[in-house]
TORGU-345559 format. One line per field, with one value per residue (C-alpha): residue number from 1; residue in one letter; y, z, x. Coordinates in Angstrom, 3 decimals, padded with zeros to 6 digits. Example, Ala and Ser with C-alpha at 12.3 -4.5 7.8 and 13.67 -1.06 7.14 Angstrom:
2
k 1 | 2
r A | S
c2 -004.500 | -001.060
c3 007.800 | 007.140
c1 012.300 | 013.670
end
This chain:
266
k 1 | 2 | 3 | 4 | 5 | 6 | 7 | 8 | 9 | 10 | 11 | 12 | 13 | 14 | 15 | 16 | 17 | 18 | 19 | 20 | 21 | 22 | 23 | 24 | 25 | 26 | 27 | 28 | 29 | 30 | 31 | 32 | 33 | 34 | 35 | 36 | 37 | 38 | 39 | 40 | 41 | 42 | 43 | 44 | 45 | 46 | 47 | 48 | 49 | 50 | 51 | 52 | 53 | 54 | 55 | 56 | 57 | 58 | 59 | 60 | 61 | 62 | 63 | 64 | 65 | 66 | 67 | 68 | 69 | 70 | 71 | 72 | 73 | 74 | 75 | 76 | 77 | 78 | 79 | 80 | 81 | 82 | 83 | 84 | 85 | 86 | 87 | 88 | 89 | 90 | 91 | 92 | 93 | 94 | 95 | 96 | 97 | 98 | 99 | 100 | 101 | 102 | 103 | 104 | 105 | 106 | 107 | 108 | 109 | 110 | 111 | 112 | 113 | 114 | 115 | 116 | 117 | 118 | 119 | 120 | 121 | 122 | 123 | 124 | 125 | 126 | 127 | 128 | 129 | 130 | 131 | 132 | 133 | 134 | 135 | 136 | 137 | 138 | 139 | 140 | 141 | 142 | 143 | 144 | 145 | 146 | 147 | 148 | 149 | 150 | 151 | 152 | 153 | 154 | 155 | 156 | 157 | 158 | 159 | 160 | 161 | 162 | 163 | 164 | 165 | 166 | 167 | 168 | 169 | 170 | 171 | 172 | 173 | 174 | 175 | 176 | 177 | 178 | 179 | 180 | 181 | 182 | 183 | 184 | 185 | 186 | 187 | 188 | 189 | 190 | 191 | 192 | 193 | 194 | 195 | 196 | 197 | 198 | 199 | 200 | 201 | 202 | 203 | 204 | 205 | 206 | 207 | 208 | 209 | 210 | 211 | 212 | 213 | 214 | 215 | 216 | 217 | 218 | 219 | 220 | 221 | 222 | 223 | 224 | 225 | 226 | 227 | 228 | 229 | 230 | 231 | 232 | 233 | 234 | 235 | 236 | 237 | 238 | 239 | 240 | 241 | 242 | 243 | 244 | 245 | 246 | 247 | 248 | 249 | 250 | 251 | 252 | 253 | 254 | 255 | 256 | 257 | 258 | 259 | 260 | 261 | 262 | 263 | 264 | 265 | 266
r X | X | X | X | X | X | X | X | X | X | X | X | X | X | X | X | X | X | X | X | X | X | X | X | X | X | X | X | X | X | X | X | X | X | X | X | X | X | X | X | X | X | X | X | X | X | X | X | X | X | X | X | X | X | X | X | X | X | X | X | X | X | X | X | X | X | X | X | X | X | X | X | X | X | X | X | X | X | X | X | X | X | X | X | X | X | X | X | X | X | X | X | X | X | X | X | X | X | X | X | X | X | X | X | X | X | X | X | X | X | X | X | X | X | X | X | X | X | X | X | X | X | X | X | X | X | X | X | X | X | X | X | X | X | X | X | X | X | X | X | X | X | X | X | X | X | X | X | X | X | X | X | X | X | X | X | X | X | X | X | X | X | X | X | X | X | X | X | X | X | X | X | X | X | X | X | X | X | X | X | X | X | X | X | X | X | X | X | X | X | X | X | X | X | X | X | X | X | X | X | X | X | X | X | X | X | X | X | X | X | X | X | X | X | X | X | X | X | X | X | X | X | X | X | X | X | X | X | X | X | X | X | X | X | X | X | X | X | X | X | X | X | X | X | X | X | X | X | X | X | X | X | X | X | X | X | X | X | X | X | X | X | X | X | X | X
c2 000.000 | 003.372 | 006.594 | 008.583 | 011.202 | 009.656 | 009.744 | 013.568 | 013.843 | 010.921 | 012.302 | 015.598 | 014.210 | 011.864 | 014.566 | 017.015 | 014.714 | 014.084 | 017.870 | 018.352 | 016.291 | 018.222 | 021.424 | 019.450 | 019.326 | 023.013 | 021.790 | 023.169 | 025.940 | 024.373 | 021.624 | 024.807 | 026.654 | 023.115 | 023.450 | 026.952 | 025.640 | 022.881 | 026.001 | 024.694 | 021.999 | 021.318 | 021.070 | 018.810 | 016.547 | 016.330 | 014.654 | 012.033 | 011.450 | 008.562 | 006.026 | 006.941 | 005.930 | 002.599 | 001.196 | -002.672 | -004.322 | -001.730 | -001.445 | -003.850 | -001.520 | 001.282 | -000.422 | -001.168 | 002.619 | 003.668 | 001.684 | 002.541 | 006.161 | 004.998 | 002.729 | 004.323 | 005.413 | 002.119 | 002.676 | 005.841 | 003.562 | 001.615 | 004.271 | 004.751 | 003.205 | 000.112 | 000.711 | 003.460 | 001.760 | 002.012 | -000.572 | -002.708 | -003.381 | -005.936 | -004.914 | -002.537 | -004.878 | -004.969 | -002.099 | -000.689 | 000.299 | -001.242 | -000.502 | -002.969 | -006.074 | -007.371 | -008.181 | -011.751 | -010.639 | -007.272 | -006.975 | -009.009 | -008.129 | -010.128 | -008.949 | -010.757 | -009.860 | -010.680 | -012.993 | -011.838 | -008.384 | -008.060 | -005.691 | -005.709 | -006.699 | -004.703 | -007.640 | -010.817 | -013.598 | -012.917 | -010.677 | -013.996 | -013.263 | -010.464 | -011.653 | -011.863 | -007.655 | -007.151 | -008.754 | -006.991 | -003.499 | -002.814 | -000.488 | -000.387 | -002.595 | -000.566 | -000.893 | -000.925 | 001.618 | 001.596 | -000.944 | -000.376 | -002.585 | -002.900 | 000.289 | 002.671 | 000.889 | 000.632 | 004.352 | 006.277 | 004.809 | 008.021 | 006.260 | 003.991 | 006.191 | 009.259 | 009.219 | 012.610 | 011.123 | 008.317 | 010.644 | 013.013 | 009.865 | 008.578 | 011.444 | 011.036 | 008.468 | 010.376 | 013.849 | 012.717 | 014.636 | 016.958 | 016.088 | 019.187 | 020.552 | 017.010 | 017.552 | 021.128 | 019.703 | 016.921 | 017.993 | 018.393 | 014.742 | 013.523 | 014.900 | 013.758 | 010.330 | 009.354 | 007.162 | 008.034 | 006.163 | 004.966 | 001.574 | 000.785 | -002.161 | -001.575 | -005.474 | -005.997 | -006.601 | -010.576 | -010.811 | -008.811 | -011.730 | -014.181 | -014.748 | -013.327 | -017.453 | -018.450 | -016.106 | -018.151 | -016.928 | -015.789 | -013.507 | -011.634 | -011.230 | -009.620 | -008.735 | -005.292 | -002.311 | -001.188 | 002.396 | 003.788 | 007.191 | 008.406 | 011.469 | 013.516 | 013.820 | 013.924 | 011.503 | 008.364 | 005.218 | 003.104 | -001.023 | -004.004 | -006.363 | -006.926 | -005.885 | -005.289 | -001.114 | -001.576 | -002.440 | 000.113 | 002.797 | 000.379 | -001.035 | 001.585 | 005.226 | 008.435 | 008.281 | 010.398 | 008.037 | 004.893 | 005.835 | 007.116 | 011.027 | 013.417 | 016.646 | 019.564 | 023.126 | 025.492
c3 000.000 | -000.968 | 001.927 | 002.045 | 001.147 | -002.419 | -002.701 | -003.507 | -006.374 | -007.637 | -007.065 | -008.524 | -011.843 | -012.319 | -011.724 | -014.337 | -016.639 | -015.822 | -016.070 | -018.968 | -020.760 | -018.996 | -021.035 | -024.472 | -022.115 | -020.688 | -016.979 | -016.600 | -014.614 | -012.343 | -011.522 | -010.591 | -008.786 | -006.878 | -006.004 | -004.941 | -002.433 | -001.103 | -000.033 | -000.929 | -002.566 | 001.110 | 002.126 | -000.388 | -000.102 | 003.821 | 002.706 | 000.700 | 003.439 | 004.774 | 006.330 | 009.952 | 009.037 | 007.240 | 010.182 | 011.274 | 010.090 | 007.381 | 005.974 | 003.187 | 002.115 | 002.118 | 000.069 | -002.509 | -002.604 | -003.393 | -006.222 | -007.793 | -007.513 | -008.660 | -011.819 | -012.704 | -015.568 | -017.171 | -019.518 | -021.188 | -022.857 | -024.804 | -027.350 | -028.557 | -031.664 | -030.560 | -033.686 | -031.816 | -028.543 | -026.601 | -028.520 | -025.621 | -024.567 | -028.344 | -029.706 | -032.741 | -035.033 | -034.225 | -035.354 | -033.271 | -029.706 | -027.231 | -025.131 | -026.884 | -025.056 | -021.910 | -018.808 | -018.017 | -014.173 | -013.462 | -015.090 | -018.358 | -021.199 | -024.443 | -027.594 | -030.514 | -033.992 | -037.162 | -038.114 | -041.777 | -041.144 | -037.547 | -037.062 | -032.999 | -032.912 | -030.812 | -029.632 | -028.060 | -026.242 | -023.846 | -021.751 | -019.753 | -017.979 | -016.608 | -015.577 | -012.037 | -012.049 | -014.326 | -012.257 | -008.988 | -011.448 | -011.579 | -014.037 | -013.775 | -012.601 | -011.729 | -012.805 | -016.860 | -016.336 | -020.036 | -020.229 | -018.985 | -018.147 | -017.588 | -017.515 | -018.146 | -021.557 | -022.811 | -022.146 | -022.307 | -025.429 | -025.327 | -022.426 | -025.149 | -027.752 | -026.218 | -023.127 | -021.970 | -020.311 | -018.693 | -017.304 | -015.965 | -014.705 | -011.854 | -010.252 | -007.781 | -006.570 | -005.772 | -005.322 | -001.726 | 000.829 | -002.048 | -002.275 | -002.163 | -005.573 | -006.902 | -006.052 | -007.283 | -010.966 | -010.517 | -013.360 | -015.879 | -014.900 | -015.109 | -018.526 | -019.485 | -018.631 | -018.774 | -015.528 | -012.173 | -010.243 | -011.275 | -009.496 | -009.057 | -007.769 | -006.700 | -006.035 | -004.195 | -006.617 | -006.301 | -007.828 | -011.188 | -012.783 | -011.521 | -013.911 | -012.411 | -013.111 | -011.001 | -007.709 | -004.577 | -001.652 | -000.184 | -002.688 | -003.510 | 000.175 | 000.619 | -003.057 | -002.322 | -002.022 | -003.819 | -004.157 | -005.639 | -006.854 | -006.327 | -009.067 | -007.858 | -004.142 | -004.866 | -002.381 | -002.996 | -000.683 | 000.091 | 000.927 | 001.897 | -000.662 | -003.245 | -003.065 | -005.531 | -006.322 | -004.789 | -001.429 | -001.372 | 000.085 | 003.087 | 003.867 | 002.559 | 004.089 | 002.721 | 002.625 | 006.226 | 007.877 | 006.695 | 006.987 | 010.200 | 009.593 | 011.733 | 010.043 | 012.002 | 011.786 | 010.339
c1 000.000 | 001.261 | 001.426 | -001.602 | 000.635 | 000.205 | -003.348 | -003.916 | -001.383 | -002.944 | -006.033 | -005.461 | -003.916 | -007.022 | -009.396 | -007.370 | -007.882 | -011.192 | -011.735 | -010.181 | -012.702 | -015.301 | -014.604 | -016.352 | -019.325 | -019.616 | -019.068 | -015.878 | -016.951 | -019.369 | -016.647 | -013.840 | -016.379 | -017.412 | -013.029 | -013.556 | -016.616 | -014.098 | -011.969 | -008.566 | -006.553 | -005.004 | -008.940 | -009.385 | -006.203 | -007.582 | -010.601 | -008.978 | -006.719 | -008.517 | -005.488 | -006.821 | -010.487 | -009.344 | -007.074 | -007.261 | -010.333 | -010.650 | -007.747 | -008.793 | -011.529 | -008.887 | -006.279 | -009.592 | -010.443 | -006.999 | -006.403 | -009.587 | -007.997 | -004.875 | -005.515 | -009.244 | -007.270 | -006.315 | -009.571 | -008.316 | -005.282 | -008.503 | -009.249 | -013.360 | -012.020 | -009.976 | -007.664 | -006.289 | -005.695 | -002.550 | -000.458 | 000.592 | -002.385 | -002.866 | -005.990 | -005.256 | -006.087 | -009.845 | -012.530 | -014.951 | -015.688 | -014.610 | -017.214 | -019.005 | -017.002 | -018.204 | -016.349 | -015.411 | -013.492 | -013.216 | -010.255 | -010.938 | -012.893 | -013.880 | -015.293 | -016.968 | -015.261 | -016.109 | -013.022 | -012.966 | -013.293 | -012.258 | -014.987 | -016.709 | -020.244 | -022.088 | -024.066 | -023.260 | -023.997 | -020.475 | -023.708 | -023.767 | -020.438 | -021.920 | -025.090 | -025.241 | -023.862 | -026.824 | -029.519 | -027.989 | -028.286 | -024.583 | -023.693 | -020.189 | -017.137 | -014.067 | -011.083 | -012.425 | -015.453 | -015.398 | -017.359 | -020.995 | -023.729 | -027.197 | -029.319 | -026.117 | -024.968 | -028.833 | -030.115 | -026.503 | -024.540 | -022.628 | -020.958 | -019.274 | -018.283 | -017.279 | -014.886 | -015.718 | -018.767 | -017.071 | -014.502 | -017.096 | -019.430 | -016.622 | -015.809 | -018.609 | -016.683 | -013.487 | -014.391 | -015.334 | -017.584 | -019.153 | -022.735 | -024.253 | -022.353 | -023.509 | -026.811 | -026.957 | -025.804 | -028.311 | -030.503 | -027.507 | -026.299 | -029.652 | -030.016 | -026.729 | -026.635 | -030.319 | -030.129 | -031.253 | -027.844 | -024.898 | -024.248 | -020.580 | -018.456 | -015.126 | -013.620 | -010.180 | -007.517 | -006.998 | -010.783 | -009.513 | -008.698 | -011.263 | -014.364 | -017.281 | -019.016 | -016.565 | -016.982 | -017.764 | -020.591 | -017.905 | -016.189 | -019.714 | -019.544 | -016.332 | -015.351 | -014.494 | -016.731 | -020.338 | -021.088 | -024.294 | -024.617 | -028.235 | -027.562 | -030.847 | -029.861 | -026.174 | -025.526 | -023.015 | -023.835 | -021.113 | -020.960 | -018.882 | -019.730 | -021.787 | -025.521 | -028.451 | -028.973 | -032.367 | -030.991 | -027.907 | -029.832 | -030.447 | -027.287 | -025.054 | -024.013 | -022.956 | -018.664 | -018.508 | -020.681 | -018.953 | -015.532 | -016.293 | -015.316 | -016.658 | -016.831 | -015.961 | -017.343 | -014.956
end
């Protein structure tokens, strides 16, 4: 596990990027005036400094938040256009999105191409990987958040051929403590994405490569953490586990009362 010293610069270069993408979508100024509300970039660096509320027993859930911070950005080196992916990663040779693949494990995804023309169909039966996150209304799987599901990938298809959204669509879930700017663009998101949440899970990193058809009891139990952004209210409710969206609201908490901040006046 890295220092928490870490976590802001990495947090600060994910969210410039993030930004960045935001000016194609005229949000750019609501996001730097959300900064200006958090007071300052120490401010915000304190609320991502979170080793204190993730000691003993929790420290699993910690080290699972921070690498979400950390590698969120592994998606950005798949290109809309696979053609143009980062070249390591093998896939050059195929056409189309590659949003259209599905995820096997968290951290595998397979896509159905046309063998003569290596072109990506857009539809496959490779859904059935993901079957168990679709009846539980998951929407996305972190680490590759390019790759939506359920409710997300049918109403927003922007999600898989523009990045901009995608970029703009996590950082609910690391611009920490800030519900009431969240809320206050609710109607913007709303229109934007064409959802009313964004359900996320956020599995420890030894469940990456483990197909989701082979997941025990026990790793749905303890797979990492689920976090479902309710994009009216603003508020993000956080889990242990895996859990259906309709229950989140129930057995999850906003981030201070499950890490077990206390927020001060002043």
């Amino acid at each position: 596990m890295t220092s928490s010293s870490a976590a802001p610069s990495t947090a600060a270069f994910a969210l410039d990027l993030a930004l960045d993408y935001a000016l194609d979508l005229a949000l750019n100024h609501a996001i730097s005036r959300a900064f200006v509300r958090a007071n300052t970039a120490v401010e915000f660096a304190r609320a991502l400094d979170l080793d204190r509320a993730f000691q003993s027993s929790r420290a699993d859930v910690w080290i699972c938040w921070e690498l979400l911070l950390a590698l969120h950005l592994l998606p950005e080196a798949f290109a809309d256009d696979l053609s143009s992916s980062f070249p390591a990663l093998g896939v050059c040779g195929l056409k189309g999105r590659a949003g259209d693949g599905w995820l096997v494990a968290p951290g595998w995804i397979e896509w159905d191409v046309n063998p003569a023309t290596a072109e990506v169909q857009s539809d496959s039966p490779k859904e059935q990987w993901a079957k168990r996150l679709i009846e539980q209304n998951y929407d996305l799987v972190f680490p590759l958040t390019n790759i939506p599901l359920g409710r997300l990938r049918r109403d927003c298809p922007e999600w898989r051929s523009d990045r901009s959204f995608r970029a703009i669509g996590v950082l609910v879930y690391f611009l920490l403590s800030s519900e009431e700017w969240f809320k206050e663009q609710g109607q913007k998101f709303l229109a934007l994405f064409k959802v009313p949440q964004i359900h996320a899970l956020i599995p420890k990193p030894e469940l990456w490569l483990k197909p989701f058809d082979d997941w025990t009891d026990t790793d749905w139990n303890a797979c990492g953490l689920s976090a479902l952004w309710d994009i009216e209210s603003g508020v993000v409710y956080w889990a242990e586990g895996a859990h259906s969206a309709d229950v989140m609201k129930q057995v999850g908490q906003p981030i201070d009362k499950f890490i077990g901040l206390v927020n001060k006046p002043g």
